[in-house]
C-alpha positions in Angstrom: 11.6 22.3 11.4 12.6 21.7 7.5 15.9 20.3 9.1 14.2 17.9 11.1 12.5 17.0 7.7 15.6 16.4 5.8 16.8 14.1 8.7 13.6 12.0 8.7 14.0 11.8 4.5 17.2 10.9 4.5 17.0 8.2 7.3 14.0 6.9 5.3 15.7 6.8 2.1 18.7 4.7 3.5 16.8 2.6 5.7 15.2 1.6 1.8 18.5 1.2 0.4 20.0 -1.1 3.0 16.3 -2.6 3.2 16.2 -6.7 2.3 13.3 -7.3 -0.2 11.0 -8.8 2.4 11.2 -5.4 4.7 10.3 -3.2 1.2 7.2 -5.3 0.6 6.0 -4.4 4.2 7.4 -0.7 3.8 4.8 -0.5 0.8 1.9 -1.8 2.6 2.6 0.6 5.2 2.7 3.6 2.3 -0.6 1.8 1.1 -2.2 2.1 4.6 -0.7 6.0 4.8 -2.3 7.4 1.7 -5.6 5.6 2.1 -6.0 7.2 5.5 -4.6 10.4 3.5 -7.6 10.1 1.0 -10.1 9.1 3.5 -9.5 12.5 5.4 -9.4 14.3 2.2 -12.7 12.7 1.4 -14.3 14.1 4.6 -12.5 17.6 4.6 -14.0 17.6 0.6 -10.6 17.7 -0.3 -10.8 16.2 -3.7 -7.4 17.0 -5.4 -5.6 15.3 -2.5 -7.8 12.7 -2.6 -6.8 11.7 -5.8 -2.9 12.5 -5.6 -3.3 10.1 -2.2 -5.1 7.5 -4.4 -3.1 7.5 -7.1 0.0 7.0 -4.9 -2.4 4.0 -3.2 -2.7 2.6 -6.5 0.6 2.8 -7.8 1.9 0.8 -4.8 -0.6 -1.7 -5.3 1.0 -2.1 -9.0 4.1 -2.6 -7.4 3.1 -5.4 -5.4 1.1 -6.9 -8.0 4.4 -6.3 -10.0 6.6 -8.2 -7.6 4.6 -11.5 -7.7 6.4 -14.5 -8.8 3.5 -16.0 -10.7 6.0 -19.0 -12.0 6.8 -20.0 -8.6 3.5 -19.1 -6.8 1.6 -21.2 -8.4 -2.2 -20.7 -7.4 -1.5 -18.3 -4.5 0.2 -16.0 -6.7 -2.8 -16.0 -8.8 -4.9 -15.4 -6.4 -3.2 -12.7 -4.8 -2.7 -11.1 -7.8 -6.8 -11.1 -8.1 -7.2 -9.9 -4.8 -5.1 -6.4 -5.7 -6.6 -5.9 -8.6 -9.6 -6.1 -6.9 -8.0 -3.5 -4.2 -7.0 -1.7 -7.1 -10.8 -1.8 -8.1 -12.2 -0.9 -4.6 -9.8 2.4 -4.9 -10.7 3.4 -8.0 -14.1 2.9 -6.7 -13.4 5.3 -3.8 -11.7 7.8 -6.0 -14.7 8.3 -8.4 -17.6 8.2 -5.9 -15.8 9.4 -2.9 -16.5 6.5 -1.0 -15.0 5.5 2.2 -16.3 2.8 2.9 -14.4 1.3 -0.1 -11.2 2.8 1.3 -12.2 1.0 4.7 -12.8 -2.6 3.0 -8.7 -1.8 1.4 -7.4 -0.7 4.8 -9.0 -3.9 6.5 -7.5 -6.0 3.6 -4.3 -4.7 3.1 -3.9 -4.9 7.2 -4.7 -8.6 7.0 -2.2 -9.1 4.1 0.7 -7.2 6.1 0.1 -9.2 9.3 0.5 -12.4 7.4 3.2 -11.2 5.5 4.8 -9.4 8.8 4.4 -12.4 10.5 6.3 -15.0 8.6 9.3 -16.3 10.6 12.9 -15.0 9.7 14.3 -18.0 8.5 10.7 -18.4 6.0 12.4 -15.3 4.1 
């Protein structure tokens, strides 16, 4: 089993490496997406230092994206999609202190919508 591990890590890793910038911004949603469901189970199971480690990772990749935003070139957009993760950022801290999943449900309906969009844009749009 641990080999099969070290395979998956490994493929992971260089599929990151050889990854194009837009294909890393979708690989961190999908991390986003991974440790929110990760905290919403430990929120059930009562789980509350797994909660948080999931959370903090959650956050963390938020502050990436927020991070990565051209605010120069963006214009208003960028602005406002730098609002709407720090309100995400908000909404999991939210969930973190009160143990509230219906926050982390709001973050995985909004961070869904802003992958499909961001999935979606045409190859040459990249």
């Amino acid at each position: 089993m641990r080999t099969s591990i070290k395979k998956y890590q490994n493929s992971f890793a260089e599929s990151v490496i050889d990854a194009d910038p837009h294909t890393l911004i979708s690989i961190i949603f999908k991390h986003i997406l991974i440790n929110v469901a990760n905290a919403k189970g430990a929120i059930s199971r009562k789980e509350i230092e797994n909660k948080g480690k999931a959370l903090t990772k959650a956050i963390a990749l938020v502050g990436e994206l927020q991070n990565s935003i051209d605010m120069e070139k963006g214009g208003e957009i960028s602005i406002n999609l730098f609002d709407l993760y720090q309100y995400i950022v908000g909404c999991l801290s939210d969930a973190n202190l009160k143990n509230n999943s219906e926050k982390l449900d709001e973050v995985t309906d909004l961070i869904s919508n802003i992958k499909g969009g961001w999935d979606a844009i045409p190859l040459d749009k990249r």
